[in-house]
C-alpha positions as CSV (number, residue, x, y, z in Angstrom):
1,X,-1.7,-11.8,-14.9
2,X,-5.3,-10.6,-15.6
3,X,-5.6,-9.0,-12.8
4,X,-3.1,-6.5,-13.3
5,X,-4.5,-6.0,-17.1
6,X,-7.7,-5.6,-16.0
7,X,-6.7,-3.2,-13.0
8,X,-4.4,-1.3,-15.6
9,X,-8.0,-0.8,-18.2
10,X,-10.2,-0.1,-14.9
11,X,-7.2,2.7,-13.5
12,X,-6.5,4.3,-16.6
13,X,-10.5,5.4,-17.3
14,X,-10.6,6.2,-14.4
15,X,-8.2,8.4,-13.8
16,X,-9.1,10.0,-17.3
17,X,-12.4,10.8,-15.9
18,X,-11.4,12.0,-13.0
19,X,-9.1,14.6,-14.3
20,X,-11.7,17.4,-15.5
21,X,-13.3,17.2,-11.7
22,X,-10.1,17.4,-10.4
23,X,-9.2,20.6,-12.7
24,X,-12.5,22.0,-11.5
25,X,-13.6,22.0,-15.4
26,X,-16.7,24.3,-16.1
27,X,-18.1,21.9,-18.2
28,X,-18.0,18.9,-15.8
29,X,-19.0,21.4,-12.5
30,X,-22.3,22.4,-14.9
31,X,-23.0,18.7,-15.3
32,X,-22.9,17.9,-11.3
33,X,-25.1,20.9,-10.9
34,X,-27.6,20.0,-13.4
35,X,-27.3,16.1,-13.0
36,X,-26.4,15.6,-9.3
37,X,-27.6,19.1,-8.0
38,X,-23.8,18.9,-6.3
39,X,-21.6,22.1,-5.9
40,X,-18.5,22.2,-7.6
41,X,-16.5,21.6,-4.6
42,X,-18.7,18.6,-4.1
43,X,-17.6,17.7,-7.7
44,X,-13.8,17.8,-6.7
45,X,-13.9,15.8,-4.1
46,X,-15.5,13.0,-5.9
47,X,-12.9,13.9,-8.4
48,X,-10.3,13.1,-5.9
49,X,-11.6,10.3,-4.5
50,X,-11.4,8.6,-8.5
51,X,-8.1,10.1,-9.1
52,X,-7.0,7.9,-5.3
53,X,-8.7,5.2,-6.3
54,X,-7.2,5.1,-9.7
55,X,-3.4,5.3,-8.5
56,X,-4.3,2.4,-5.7
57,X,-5.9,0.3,-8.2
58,X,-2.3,0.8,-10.0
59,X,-0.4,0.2,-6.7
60,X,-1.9,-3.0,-6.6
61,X,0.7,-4.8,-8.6
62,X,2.4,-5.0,-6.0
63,X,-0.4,-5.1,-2.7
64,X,-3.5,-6.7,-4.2
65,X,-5.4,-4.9,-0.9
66,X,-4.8,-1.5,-2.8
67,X,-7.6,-2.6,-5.9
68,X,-10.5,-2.9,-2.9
69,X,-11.3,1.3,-2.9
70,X,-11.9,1.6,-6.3
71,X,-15.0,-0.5,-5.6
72,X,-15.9,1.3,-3.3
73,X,-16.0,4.7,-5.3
74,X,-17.6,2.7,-7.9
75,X,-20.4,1.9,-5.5
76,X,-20.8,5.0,-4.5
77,X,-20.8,6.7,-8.0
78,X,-23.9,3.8,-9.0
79,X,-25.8,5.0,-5.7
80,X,-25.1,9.1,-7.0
81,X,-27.0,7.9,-10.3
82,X,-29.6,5.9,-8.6
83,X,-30.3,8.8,-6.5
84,X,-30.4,11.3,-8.8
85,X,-33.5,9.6,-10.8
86,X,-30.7,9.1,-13.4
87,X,-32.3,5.1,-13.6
88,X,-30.6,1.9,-14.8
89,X,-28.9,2.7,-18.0
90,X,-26.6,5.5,-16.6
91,X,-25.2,2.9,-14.4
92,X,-23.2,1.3,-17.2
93,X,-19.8,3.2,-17.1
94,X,-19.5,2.9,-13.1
95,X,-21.0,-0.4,-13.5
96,X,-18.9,-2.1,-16.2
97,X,-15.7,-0.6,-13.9
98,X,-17.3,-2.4,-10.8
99,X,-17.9,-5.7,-12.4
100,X,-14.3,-5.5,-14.2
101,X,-12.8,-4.8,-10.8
102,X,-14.7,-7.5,-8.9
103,X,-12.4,-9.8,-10.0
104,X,-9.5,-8.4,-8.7
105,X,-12.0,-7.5,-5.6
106,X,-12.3,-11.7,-5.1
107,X,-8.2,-12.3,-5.5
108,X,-7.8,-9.2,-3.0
109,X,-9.1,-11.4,-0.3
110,X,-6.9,-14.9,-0.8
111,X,-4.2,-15.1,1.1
């Protein structure tokens, strides 16, 4: 039952946030450009990617495999930060959503 609680917290933030990229929201595009040097384009797909990820992670009441991508964008979002010079600290939103998920990441895998 935790699971799904803590899929529900994880998939609703996420799909929050991933609603301005989606929209193509000035604001957000300025922020890629500025913090990621990525086009706005480059900002929607990531966008879509989370909004995906966010309505699998929901999906997974009832297939546990569907709360594995979210980890995945999560992974890749930490990497974006990294890379940017962005350092450790701006890794806490991604990262607190990839250590939430990893235990639904562990249960995905029982049989």
């Amino acid at each position: 039952m935790h699971k799904h609680i803590v899929n529900g917290y994880v998939a609703k933030d996420i799909l929050k946030s991933s609603l301005p990229k989606v929209k193509n929201d000035e604001a957000m595009a300025q922020q890629f450009k500025e913090g990621f040097n990525l086009s706005p384009s480059m900002m929607k797909i990531a966008g879509y990617f989370e909004l995906i990820g966010s309505i699998f992670l929901m999906l997974s009441v009832f297939n546990k495999k569907f709360a594995r991508l979210i980890n995945v964008i999560m992974l890749g979002a930490m990497y974006n930060h990294l890379k940017a010079g962005h350092g450790v600290k701006s890794l806490s939103a991604a990262g607190k959503y990839f250590g939430l998920n990893m235990i639904t990441l562990f249960d995905s895998f029982k049989k």
